[in-house]
N, C-alpha and C positions, 0 to 999 in steps of 0.2 A: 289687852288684858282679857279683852270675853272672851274671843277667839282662838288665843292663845298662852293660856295661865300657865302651860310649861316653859315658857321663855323668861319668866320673870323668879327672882328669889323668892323663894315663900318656903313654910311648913306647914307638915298635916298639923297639926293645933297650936291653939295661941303662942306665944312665944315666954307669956306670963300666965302663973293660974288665977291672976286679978284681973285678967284682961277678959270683956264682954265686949261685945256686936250687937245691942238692942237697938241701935237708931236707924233711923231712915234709910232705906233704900236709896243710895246718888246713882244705880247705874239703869240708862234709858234702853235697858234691854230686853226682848221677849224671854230669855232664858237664862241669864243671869245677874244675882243681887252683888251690890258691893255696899260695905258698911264700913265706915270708919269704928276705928275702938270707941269705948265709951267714953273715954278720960280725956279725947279731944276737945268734945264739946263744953267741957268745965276747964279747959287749960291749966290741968290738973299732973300730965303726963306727957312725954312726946308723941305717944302713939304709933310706936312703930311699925305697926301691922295694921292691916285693912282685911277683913273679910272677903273671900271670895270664895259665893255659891253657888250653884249650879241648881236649881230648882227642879233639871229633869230626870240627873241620878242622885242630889242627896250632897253629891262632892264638894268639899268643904276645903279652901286652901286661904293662906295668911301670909298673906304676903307684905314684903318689906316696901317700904314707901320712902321717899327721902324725906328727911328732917333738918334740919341746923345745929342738932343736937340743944335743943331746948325744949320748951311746952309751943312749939307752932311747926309743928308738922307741915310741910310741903303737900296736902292730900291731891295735889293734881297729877302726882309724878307716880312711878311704880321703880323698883330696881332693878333692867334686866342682866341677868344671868351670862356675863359674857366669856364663861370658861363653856359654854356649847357653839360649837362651830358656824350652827343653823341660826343664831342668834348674832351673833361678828358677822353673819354672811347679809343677814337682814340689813342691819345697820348701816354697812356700807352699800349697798343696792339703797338705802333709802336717803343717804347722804349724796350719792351721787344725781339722786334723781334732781331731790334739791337746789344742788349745786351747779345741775343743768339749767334751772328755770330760774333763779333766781340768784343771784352774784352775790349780794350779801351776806349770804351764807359763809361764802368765806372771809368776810370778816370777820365774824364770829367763829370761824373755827382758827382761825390767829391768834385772837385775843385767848382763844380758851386755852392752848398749845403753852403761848407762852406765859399762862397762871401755872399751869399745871408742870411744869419746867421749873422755873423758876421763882413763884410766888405771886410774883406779882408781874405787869407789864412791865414798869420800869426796870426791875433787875432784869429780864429779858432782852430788853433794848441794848442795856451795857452789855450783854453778852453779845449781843452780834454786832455792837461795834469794838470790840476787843480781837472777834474773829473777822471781821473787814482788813484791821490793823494787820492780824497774824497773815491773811492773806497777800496783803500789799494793794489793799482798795484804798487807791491816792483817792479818790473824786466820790469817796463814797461816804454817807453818814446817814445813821436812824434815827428816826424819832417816834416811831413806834413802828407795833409788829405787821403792822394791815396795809402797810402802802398808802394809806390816806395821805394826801396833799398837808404839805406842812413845809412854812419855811424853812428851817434847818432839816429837811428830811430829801438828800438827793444823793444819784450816782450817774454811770455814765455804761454807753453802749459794752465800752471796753474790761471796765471791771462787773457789769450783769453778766458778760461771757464767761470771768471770772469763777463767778461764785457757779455758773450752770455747768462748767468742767469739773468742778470738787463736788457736786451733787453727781455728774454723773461717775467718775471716780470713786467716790471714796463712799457708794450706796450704791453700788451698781445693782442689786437683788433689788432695792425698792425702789430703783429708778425704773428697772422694767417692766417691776409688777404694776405700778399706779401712775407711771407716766405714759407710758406706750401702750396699756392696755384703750381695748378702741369700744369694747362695751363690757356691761356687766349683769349679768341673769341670775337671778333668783326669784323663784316661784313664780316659774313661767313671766316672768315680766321682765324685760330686757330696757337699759338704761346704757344711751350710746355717750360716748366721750365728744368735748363740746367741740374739741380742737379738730377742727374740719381739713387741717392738713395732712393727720393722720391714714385718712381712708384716700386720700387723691397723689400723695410723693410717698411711694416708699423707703425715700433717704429721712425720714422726719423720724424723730423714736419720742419727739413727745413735746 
């Protein structure tokens, strides 16, 4: 948000003619202030904007914050803007990095896939054991989206071959772009893909 206040949703003024920015300064920066709205601090309002000023041209922007849609505002979060390219381009350069260093990452981007799909985990899970079914996965059953270890949650050499034929079939554009792809660069910073068969057989697509 200091660095780059064009990535995130905001307006040049309030979003409300009730809405002030007289408290504290939260941001530990030489050149920019960040204020939450007034009506946080009294849990009077959601607060859906947060102040952002620039101290060394005057530049004043309001930006949207997440909420829950009540009086408790989310104030550690900002909303970025992802119908700009340079913003989706960030994003995934910064998920891959992630997802290099640290595995659990992709649990959490399971669990998030399949809320956002479906609802909830659970309806998620009937769904891809209904498409196991339509497939013809005899040896195969979920029990949730992440792979985590669970008794009723297994399959077999022969229908994982299964399911990785209809992923490369029936999405072949995004199987190429994010399964084969072997790094990914933005802003000068380059994030290689973890699957080290990639760079060594070139019979591997991913």
């Amino acid at each position: 948000v200091a660095d780059h206040p064009e990535w995130f949703l905001s307006l040049p003024q309030p979003p409300y003619p009730a809405y002030a920015y007289a408290g504290e300064n939260l941001a530990d920066h030489p050149r920019v202030e960040v204020r939450l709205e007034d009506h946080y601090w009294d849990n009077s309002d959601a607060a859906v904007t947060f102040e952002w000023r620039d101290r060394w041209t005057g530049e004043r922007r309001y930006v949207y914050h997440g909420n829950d849609g009540t009086s408790f505002p989310w104030n550690d979060t900002a909303q970025l803007d992802f119908s700009q390219a340079a913003v989706r381009e960030q994003v995934i350069g910064a998920i891959l990095d992630v997802a290099r260093r640290f595995p659990v990452i992709r649990f959490d981007a399971a669990m998030t896939l399949a809320q956002t799909v479906a609802g909830s985990t659970a309806t998620f899970v009937d769904m891809m054991n209904r498409q196991a079914e339509q497939w013809g996965l005899a040896n195969t059953h979920f029990m949730d989206p992440t792979g985590l270890p669970d008794p009723g949650h297994h399959s077999s050499a022969h229908d994982l071959a299964i399911i990785a034929s209809h992923i490369i079939t029936d999405f072949p554009q995004d199987f190429a772009r994010y399964f084969k792809t072997t790094e990914f660069t933005y802003n000068h910073i380059t994030q290689p893909n973890r699957v080290s068969l990639l760079f060594t057989d070139p019979s591997v697509d991913g």
